[in-house]
C-alpha positions in Angstrom: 48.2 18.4 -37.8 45.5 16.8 -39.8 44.3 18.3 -43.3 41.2 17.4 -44.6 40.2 18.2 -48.0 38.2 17.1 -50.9 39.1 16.0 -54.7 37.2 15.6 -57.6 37.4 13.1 -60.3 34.8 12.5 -63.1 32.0 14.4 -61.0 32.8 12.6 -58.0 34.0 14.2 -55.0 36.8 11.9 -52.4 37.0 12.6 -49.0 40.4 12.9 -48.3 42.8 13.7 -44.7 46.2 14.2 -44.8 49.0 14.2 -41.6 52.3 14.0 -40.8 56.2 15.0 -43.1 58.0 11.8 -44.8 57.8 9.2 -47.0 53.9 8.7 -48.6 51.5 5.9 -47.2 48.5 5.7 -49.3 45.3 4.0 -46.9 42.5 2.3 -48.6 39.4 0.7 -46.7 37.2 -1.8 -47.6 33.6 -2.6 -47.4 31.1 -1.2 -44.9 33.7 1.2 -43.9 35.3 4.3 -44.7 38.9 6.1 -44.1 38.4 6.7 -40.5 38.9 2.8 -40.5 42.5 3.6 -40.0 42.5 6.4 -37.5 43.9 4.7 -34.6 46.7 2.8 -36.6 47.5 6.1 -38.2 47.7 7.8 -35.1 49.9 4.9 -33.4 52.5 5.6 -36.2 53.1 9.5 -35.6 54.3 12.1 -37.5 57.4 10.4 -39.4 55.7 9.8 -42.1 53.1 11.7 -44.9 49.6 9.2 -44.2 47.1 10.0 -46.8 43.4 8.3 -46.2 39.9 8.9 -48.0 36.9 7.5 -48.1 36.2 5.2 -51.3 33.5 6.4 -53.3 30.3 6.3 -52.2 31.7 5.4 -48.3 32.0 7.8 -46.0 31.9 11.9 -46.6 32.9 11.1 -50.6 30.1 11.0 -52.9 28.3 8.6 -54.7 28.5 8.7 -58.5 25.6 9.4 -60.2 26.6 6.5 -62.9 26.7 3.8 -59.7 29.9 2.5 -61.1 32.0 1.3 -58.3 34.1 -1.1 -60.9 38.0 -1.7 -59.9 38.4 0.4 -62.8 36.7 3.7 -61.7 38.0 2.9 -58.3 41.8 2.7 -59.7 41.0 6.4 -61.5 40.4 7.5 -58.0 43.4 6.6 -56.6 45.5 8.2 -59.7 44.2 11.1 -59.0 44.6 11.4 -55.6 48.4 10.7 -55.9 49.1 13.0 -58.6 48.7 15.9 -55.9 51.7 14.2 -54.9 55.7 14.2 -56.3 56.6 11.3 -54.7 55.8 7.5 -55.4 53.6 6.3 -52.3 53.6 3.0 -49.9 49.8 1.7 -50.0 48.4 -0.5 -47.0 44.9 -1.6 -48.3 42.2 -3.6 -46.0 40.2 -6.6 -47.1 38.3 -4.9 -50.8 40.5 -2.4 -50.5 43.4 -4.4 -50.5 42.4 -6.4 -54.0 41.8 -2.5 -55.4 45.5 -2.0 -54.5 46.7 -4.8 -56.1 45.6 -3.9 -59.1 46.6 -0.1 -58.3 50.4 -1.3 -58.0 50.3 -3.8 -61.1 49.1 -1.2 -63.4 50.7 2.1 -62.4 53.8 1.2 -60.8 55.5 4.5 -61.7 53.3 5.8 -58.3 54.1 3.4 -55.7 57.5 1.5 -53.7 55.1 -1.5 -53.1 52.7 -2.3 -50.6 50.9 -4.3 -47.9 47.9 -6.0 -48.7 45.9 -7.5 -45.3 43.9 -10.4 -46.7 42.5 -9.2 -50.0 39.4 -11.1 -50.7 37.8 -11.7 -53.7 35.3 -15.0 -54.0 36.5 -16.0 -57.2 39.8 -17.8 -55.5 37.2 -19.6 -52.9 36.6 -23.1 -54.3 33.0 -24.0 -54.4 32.2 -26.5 -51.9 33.6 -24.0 -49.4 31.6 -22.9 -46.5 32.2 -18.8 -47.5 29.8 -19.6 -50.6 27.0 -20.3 -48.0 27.5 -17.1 -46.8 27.8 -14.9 -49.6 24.9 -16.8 -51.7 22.9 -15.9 -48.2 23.8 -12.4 -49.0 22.8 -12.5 -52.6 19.2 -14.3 -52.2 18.7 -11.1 -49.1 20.3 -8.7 -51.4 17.9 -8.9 -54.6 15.1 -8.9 -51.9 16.1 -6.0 -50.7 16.3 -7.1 -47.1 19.9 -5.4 -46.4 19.7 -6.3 -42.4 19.7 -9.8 -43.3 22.4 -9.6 -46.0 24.4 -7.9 -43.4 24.5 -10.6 -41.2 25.5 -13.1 -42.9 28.4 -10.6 -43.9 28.7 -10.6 -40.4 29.6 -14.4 -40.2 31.7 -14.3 -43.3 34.2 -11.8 -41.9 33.9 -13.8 -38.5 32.6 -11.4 -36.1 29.4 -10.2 -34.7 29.2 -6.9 -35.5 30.9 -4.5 -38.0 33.6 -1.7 -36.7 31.1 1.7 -36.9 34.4 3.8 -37.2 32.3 6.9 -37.1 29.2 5.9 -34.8 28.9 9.5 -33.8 27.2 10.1 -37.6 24.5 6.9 -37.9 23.9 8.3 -41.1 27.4 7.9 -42.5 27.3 4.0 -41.5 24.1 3.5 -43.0 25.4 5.0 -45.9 28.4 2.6 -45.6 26.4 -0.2 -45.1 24.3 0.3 -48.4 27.0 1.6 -50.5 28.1 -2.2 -50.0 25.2 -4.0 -49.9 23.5 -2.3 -52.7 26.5 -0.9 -54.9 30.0 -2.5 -54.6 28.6 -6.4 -53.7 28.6 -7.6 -56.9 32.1 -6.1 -57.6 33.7 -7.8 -54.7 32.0 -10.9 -54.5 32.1 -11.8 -59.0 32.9 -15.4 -59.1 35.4 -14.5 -61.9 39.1 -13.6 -60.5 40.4 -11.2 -61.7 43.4 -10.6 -64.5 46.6 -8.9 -62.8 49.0 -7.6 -64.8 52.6 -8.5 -64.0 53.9 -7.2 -60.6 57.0 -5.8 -60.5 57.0 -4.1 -57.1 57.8 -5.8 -53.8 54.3 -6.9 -52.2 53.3 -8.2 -48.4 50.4 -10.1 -47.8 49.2 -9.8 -44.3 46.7 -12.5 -42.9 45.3 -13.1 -39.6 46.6 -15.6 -37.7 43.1 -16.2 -36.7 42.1 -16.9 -40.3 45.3 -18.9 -41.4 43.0 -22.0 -42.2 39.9 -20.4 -43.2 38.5 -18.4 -46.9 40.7 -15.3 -46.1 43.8 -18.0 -45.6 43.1 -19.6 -49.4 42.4 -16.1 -50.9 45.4 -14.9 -49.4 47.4 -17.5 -51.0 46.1 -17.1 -54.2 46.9 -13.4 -54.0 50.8 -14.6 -53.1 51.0 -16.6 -55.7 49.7 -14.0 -58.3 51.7 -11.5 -57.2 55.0 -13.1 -56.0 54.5 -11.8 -52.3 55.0 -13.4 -49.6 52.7 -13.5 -46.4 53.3 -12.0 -43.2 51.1 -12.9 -40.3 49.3 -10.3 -38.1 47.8 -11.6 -34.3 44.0 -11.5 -35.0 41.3 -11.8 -37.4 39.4 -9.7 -40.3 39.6 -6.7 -39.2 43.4 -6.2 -37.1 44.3 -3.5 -38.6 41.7 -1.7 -36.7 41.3 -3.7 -33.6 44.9 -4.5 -33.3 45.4 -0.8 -34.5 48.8 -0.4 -32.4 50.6 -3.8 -32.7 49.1 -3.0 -36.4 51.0 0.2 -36.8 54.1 -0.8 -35.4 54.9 -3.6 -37.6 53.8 -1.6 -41.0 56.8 0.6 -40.5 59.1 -2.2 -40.7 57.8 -3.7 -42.9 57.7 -1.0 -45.6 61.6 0.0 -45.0 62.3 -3.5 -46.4 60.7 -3.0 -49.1 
């Protein structure tokens, strides 16, 4: 049975859905998305374990905050609060944005996680810049201070290496505009800063999980980068971008796994 419910934290209030009895799994989304993004993998794993999801602020059925501050920081006093409803430390599996969020979730508050899996955390600061990506997301930049968001959207389009994003609630066009723009006109310049940013130490186990699709491309080198700041190693998922929701069962099957080793 699937609770859904809503938090609040500094004015803002988080989408949240709850399911299942076990050991916590913590879902975060990244951009253009929300937390429905996991709904097939989360349905794939059952009912043997406690899956928490939500919808980032400003994505989804959360709201945006009337500051617009959708820095790592706010975004990490988001998850805090979400997990002190909870007793137990929690597993995180974090998508793309979402992912690099989590990595600085674990690194800081460690005393509320086992560790984590991390599919290809991007941020363009680890992208050298003669690479190709910076085409792309330049592109994005010139359409997003013109306000032309279509445009910036596809060119987001060919840096994530598809042709069109997953609408994981296309029965609501409103909620994936919303998505779209909560991106495009709040979180870009978060996600896409040139400067990386500082982990602190981290002392829990950590997966990276990378495409096998996207071994030799930008996720590929920020994926590494991510390994080598955090002392994980890489585990390799069939697919590209966005596996863990078009792949959502072979997905699902190998998270379980996975997080008992760690």
């Amino acid at each position: 049975m699937c609770e859904k419910y809503k938090i609040e934290n500094n004015g803002i209030k988080l989408f949240c859905k709850s399911s299942g009895h076990g050991p916590l799994i913590l879902f975060i989304h990244g951009a253009c998305v929300d937390g429905s993004y996991f709904d097939d993998c989360q349905r794939y794993l059952g009912e043997t374990v406690k899956k928490i999801q939500y919808d980032r602020r400003g994505y989804g059925r959360s709201t945006i905050p009337i500051s617009e501050d959708f820095s790592v920081e706010a975004q990490l006093t988001d998850i805090c609060r979400i997990l002190h409803e909870y007793d137990d430390p929690a597993y995180i599996v974090a998508h793309s944005f979402g992912a690099v969020i989590a990595a600085h979730a674990i690194c800081r508050f460690p005393e509320l996680f086992r560790g984590g899996l991390l599919y290809e955390p991007f941020w363009a600061g680890s992208i050298p810049a003669e690479h190709l990506a910076w085409d792309y997301i330049n592109s994005m930049k010139k359409h997003i201070d013109s306000n032309q968001y279509a445009s910036a959207l596809l060119y987001f389009c060919k840096l994530i290496g598809q042709s069109d994003l997953p609408c994981t609630d296309a029965t609501k066009p409103a909620i994936v505009e919303k998505n779209f723009m909560t991106f495009l006109a709040h979180e870009f310049k978060e996600t896409y800063s040139v400067a990386f940013p500082n982990f602190a130490t981290c002392t829990l186990p950590v997966y990276i999980g990378l495409g096998t699709d996207n071994i030799k491309n930008h996720f590929g080198v920020s994926a590494e980068k991510f390994r080598e700041l955090l002392g994980a190693e890489i585990v390799y998922f069939p697919g590209g971008h966005n596996a863990p929701y078009s792949n959502a069962q072979e997905f699902a099957k190998a998270i379980l796994p996975l997080l008992n080793t760690l």
